[in-house]
C-alpha positions as CSV (number, residue, x, y, z in Angstrom):
1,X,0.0,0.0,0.0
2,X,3.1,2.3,0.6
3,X,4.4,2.2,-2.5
4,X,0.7,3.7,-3.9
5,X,0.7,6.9,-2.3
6,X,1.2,9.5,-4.4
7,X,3.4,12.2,-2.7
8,X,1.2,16.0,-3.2
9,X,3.5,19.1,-4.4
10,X,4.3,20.9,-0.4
11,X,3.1,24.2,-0.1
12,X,3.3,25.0,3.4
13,X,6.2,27.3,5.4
14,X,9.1,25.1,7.0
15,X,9.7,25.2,10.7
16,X,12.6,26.4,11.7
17,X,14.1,23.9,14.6
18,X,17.6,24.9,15.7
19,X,20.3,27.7,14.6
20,X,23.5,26.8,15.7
21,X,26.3,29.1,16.0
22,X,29.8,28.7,17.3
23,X,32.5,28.1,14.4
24,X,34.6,31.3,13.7
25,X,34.7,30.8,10.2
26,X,32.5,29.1,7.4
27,X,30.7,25.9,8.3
28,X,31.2,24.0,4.7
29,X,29.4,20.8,5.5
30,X,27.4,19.4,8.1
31,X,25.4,16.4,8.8
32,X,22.1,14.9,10.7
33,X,23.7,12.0,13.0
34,X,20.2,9.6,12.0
35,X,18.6,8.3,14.7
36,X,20.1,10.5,17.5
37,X,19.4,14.2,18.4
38,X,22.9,15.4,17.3
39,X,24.5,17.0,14.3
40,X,28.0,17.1,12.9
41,X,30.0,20.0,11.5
42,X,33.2,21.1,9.9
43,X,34.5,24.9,9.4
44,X,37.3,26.9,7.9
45,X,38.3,27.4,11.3
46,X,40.2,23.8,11.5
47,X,37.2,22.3,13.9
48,X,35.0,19.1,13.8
49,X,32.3,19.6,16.4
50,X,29.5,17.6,17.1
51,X,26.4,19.3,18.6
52,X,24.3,17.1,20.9
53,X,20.7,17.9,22.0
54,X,20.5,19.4,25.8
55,X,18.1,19.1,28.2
56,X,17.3,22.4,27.4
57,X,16.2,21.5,24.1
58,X,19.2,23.4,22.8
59,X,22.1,21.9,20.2
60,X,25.5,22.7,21.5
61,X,29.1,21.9,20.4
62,X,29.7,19.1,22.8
63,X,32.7,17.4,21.1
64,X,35.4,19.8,19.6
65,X,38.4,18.8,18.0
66,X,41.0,20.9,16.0
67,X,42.9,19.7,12.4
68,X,45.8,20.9,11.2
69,X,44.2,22.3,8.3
70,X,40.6,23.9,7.5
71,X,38.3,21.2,6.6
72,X,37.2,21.9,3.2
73,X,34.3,19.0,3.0
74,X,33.2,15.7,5.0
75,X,31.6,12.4,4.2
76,X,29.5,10.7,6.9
77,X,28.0,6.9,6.8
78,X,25.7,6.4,9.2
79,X,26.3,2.5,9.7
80,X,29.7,2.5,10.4
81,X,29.8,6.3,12.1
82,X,33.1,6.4,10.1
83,X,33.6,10.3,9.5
84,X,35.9,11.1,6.0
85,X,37.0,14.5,6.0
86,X,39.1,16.7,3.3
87,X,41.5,19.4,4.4
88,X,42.3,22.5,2.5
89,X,46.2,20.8,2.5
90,X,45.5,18.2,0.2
91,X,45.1,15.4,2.7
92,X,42.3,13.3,4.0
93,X,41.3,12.2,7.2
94,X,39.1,8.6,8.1
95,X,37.6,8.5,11.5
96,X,35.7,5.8,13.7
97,X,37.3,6.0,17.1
98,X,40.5,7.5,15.8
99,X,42.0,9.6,12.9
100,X,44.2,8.0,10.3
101,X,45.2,10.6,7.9
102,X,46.8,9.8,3.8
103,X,47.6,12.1,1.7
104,X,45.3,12.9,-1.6
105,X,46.0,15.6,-3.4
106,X,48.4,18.3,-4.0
107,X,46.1,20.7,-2.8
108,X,42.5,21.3,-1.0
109,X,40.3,19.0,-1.5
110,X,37.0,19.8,-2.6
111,X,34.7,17.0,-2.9
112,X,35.0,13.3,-0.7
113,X,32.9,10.4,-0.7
114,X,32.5,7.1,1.9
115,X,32.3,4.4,-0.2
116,X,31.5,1.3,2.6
117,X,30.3,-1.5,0.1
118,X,33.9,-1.3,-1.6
119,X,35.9,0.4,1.6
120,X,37.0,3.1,-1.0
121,X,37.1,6.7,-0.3
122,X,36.7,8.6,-3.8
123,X,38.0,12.3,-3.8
124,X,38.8,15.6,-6.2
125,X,40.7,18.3,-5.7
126,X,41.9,21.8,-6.9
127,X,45.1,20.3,-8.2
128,X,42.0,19.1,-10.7
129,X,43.1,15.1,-9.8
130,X,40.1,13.3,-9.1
131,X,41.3,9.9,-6.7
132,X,40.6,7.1,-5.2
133,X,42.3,5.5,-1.9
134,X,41.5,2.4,0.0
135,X,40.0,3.7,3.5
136,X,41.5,1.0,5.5
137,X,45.2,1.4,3.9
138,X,45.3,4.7,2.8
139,X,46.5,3.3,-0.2
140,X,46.3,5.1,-3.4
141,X,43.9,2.7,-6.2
142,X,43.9,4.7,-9.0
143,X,43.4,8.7,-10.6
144,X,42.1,10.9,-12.9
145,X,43.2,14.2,-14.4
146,X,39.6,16.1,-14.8
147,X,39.5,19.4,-17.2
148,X,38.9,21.8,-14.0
149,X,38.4,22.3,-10.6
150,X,35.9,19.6,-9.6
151,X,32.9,20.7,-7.4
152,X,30.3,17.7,-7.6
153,X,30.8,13.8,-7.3
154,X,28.5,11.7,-6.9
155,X,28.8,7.6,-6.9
156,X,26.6,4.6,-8.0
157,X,27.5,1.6,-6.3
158,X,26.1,-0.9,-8.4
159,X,27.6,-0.2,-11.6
160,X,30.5,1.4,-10.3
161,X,29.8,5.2,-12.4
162,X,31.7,8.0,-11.0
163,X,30.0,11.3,-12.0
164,X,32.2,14.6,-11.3
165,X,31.1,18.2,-12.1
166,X,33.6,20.7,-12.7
167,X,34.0,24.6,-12.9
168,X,33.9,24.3,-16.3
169,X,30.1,23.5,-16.4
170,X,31.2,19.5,-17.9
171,X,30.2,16.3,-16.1
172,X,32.4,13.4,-16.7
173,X,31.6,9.7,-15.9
174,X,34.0,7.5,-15.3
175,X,33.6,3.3,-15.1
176,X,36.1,2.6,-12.0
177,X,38.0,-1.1,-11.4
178,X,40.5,-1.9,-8.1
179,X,43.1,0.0,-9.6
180,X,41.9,1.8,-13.1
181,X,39.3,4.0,-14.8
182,X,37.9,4.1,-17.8
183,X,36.1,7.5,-19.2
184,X,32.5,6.3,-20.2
185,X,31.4,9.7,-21.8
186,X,31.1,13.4,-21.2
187,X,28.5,15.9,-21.3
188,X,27.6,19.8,-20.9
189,X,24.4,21.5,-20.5
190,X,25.1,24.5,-18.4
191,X,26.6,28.2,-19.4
192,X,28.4,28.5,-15.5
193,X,30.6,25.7,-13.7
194,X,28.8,22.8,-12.2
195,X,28.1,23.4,-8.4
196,X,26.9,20.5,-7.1
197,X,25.3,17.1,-8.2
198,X,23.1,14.9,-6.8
199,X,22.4,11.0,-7.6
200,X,19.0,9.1,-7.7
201,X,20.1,5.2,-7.8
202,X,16.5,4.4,-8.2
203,X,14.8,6.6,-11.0
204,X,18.8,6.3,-12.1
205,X,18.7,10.2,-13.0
206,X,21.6,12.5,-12.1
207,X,20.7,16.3,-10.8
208,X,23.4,19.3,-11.4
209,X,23.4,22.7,-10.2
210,X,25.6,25.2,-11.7
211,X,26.7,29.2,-11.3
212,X,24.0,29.9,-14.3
213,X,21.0,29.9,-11.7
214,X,19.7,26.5,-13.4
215,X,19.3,22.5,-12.3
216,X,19.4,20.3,-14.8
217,X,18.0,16.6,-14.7
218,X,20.3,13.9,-16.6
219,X,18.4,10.6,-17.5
220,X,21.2,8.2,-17.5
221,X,19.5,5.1,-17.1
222,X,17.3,6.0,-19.7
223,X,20.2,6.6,-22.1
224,X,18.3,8.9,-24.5
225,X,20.5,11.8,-23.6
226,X,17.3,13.3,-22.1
227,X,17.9,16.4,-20.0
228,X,15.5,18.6,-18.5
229,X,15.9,22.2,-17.1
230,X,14.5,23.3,-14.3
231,X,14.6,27.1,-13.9
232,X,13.9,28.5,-10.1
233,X,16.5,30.3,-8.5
234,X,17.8,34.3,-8.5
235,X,21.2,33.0,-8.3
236,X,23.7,30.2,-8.3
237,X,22.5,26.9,-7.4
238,X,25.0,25.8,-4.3
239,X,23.8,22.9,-2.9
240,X,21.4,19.8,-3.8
241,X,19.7,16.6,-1.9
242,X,17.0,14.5,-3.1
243,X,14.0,12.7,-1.5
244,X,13.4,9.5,-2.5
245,X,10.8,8.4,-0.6
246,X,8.4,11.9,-2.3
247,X,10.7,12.3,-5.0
248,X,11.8,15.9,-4.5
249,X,14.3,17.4,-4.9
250,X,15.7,20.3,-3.0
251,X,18.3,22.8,-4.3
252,X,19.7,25.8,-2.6
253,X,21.3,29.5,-3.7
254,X,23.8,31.7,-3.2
255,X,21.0,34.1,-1.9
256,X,19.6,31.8,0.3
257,X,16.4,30.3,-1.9
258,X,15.4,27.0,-1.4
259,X,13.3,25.3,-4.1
260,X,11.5,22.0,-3.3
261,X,10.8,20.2,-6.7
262,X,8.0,17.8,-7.5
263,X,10.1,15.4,-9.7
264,X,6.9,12.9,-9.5
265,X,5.7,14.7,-12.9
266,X,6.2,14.2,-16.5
267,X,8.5,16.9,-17.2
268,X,9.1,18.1,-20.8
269,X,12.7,19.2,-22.2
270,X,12.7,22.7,-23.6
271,X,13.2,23.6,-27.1
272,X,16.4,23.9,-29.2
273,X,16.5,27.4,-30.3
274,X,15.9,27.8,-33.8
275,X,18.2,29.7,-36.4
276,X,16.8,32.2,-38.7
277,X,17.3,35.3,-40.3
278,X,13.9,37.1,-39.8
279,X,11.0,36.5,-37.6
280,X,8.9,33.2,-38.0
281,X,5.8,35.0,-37.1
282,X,6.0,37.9,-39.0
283,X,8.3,37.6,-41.2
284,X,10.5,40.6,-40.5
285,X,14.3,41.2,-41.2
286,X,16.4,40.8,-38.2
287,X,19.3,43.6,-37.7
288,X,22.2,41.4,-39.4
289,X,19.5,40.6,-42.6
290,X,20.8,43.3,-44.8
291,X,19.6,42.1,-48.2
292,X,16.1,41.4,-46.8
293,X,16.5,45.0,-44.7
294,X,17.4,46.6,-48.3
295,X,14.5,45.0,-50.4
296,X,11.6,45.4,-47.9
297,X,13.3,48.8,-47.3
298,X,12.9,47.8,-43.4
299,X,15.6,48.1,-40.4
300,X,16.2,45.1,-39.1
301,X,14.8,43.7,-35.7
302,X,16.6,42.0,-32.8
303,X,15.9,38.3,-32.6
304,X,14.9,36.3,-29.4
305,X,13.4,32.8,-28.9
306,X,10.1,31.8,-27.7
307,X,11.1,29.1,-24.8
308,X,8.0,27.1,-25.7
309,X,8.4,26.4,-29.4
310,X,12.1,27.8,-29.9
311,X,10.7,29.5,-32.8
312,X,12.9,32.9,-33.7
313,X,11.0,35.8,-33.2
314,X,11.3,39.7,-32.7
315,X,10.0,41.5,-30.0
316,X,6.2,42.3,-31.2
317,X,6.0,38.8,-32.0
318,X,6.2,38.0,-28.3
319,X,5.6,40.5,-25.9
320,X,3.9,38.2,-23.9
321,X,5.3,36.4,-20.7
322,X,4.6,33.0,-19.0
323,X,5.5,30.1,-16.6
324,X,5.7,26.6,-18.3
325,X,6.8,24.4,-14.9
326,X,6.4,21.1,-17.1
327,X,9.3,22.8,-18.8
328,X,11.2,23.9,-15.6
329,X,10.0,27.6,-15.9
330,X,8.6,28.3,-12.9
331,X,9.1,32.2,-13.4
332,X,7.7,33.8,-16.1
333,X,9.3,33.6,-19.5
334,X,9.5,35.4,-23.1
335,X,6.7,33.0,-25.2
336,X,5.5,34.3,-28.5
337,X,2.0,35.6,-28.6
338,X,0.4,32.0,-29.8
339,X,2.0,29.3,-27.8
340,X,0.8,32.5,-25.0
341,X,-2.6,31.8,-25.9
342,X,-2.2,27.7,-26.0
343,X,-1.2,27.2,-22.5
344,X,-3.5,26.7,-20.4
345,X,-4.2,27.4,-16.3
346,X,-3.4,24.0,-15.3
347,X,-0.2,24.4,-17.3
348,X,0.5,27.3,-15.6
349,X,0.1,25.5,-12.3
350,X,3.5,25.2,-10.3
351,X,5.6,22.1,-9.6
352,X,7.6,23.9,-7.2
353,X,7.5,25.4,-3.6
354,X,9.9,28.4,-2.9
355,X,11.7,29.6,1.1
356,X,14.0,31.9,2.3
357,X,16.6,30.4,4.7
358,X,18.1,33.8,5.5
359,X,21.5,32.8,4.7
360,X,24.0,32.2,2.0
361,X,23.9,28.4,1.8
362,X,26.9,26.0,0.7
363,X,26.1,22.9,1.9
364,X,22.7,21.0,2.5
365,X,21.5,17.6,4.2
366,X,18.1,16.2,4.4
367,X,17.6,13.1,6.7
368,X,14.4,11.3,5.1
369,X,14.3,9.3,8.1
370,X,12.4,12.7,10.7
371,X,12.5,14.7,7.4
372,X,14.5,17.6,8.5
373,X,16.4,19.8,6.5
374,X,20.3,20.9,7.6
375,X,21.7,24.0,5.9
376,X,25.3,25.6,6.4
377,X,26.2,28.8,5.4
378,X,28.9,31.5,4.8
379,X,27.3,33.5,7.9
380,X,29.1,30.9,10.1
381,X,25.4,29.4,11.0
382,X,23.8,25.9,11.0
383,X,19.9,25.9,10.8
384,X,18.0,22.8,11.0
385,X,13.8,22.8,9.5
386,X,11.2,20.2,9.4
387,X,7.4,20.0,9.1
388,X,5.1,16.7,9.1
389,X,3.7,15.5,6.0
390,X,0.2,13.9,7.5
391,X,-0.7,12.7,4.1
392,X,2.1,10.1,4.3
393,X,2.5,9.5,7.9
394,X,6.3,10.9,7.6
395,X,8.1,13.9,8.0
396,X,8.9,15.7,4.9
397,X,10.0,19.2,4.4
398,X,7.3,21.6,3.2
């Protein structure tokens, strides 16, 4: 009966649970601890903390321990408690009751995943080496040299796919072995450097955010090359997390938005813009059509592109504006005046709920378990949301 319930778009205003404050510099990353009323952090300042519920209902930093180095990034597995965490010196440090420390990369390390299933711990850095070392050895397995500074990885377990998003705006998958890689294929979609990917193992669809403002979805288990835009944020998209069990998918900005996307709808891809030296509504020369411009004896227009149909059109041809969320616009675009009057109200109607966390977020965690949402920001702050979803008899942020 479970799997029939048919998760509705959330609408509602989060709660806000806890801000936590304490670090002295930027809290990069930070964690839920499942199960237990505690969260993990790491900061510019050198610090690991963990912040455990008091009896006064308040988190504070109960454990505090000092690296050598800022801690650039983490990795936490909630099984083993094993704590992976990236310094800005290149080196990486594994955790369960002690640190062991290896070094990685030549410099700081910007990405690090816990792989338990294959004890590996897969990292990148900005001496653009993407690596991966055995956790219990430290020993180096294997590398590759990416085209820029990698800001997203993401891993798939059961075929063994590395993704990795770089500053560039590429994503590269990679097929990794014990002690070799080999590149599977390449793609771009985004104008701006990838921020941040995220990885559905089940719908087998890959999420990247990028310094252009947009999320796009990859369908890589489809392999159609199918990639759909989804258009909500003011300004770079920083951080994303998915939930599976509503499939939603939340992404976060530089200004602080958070957008929580319905993924449970068919979604369309938008339009390849179309080339063309006048209008195709009205048939009028655009600026760099100087023959057309000369017989008609007509100055040219400027062109732009209706994002329903692609079509090229001028500016008469499509004063009008419009949402199309199917299509990932959930702010009003430039259509042209009939594809204006074909949409209709229900196509109109949002697939997306909008916040304001108040701060400039770089890092987000959502624990589908109580369904509460962990942001860190650059304003040294930790806030933790939730709100319960009745309708499915789980928490779920809304």
């Amino acid at each position: 009966m479970a799997a029939e319930i048919q998760p509705k778009p959330l609408t509602r205003k989060p709660i806000l649970l806890q801000r936590m404050e304490g670090s002295q510099e930027v809290v990069n990353m930070a964690v839920i601890v499942p199960k237990e009323e505690g969260v993990i952090s790491v900061s510019e300042d050198r610090t690991v903390r963990v912040w455990l519920k008091r009896d006064s209902g308040q988190y504070w930093p109960s454990i505090y321990h000092a690296m050598p180095s800022p801690c650039s990034c983490m990795s936490f597995n909630p099984e083993t408690r094993r704590l992976s965490i990236g310094l800005d010196n290149g080196t990486i440090s594994v955790s369960c009751f002690l640190f062991s420390w290896f070094s990685a990369h030549q410099s700081r390390v910007t990405m690090i995943l816990f792989v338990l299933e294959l004890e590996w711990v897969l990292s990148t850095g900005q001496d653009k080496q993407f690596a991966w070392h055995c956790s219990e050895s430290g020993q180096r397995l294997g590398g590759y040299r990416t085209s820029a500074v990698a800001s997203g990885l993401q891993f798939d377990v059961e075929t063994r796919h590395v993704f990795i998003g770089d500053h560039s705006g590429q994503v590269t998958i990679l097929k990794l072995e014990r002690e070799n890689c080999t590149l599977v294929t390449t793609f771009r979609g985004h104008t701006g450097g990838v921020t941040a990917l995220c990885w559905d193992p089940v719908q087998r669809v890959l999420f990247s955010g990028s310094s252009d403002h947009s999320v796009i979805m990859w369908d890589i288990g489809g392999r159609k090359g199918t990639a759909i835009e989804l258009q909500g944020h003011n300004d770079k998209v920083q951080a994303l997390s998915y939930a599976q069990h509503t499939r939603q998918l939340i992404s976060c900005g530089g200004d602080g938005g958070i957008v929580v996307w319905n993924m449970d709808v068919e979604r369309q891809e938008t339009p390849e813009w179309l080339d063309s030296d006048s209008c195709q509504k009205c048939d009028q020369p655009f600026f760099w059509n100087f023959k057309q411009m000369w017989d008609s004896k007509k100055i040219g227009l400027r062109q732009h592109h209706c994002r329903k149909c692609g079509k090229a059109v001028c500016g008469k041809c499509s004063s009008k504006r419009s949402s199309i969320p199917l299509m990932g616009f959930e702010f009003e675009v430039r259509v042209c005046d009939s594809c204006h009057e074909a949409i209709t109200d229900e196509e109109r109607a949002p697939t997306a709920t909008f916040h304001d966390s108040k701060h400039n977020i770089v890092h987000v965690h959502f624990d589908a378990t109580r369904g509460w949402l962990l942001t860190s920001g650059t304003d040294k702050v930790i806030k933790v949301r939730c709100r319960l979803i009745k309708k499915l008899s789980i928490f779920g942020l809304i």
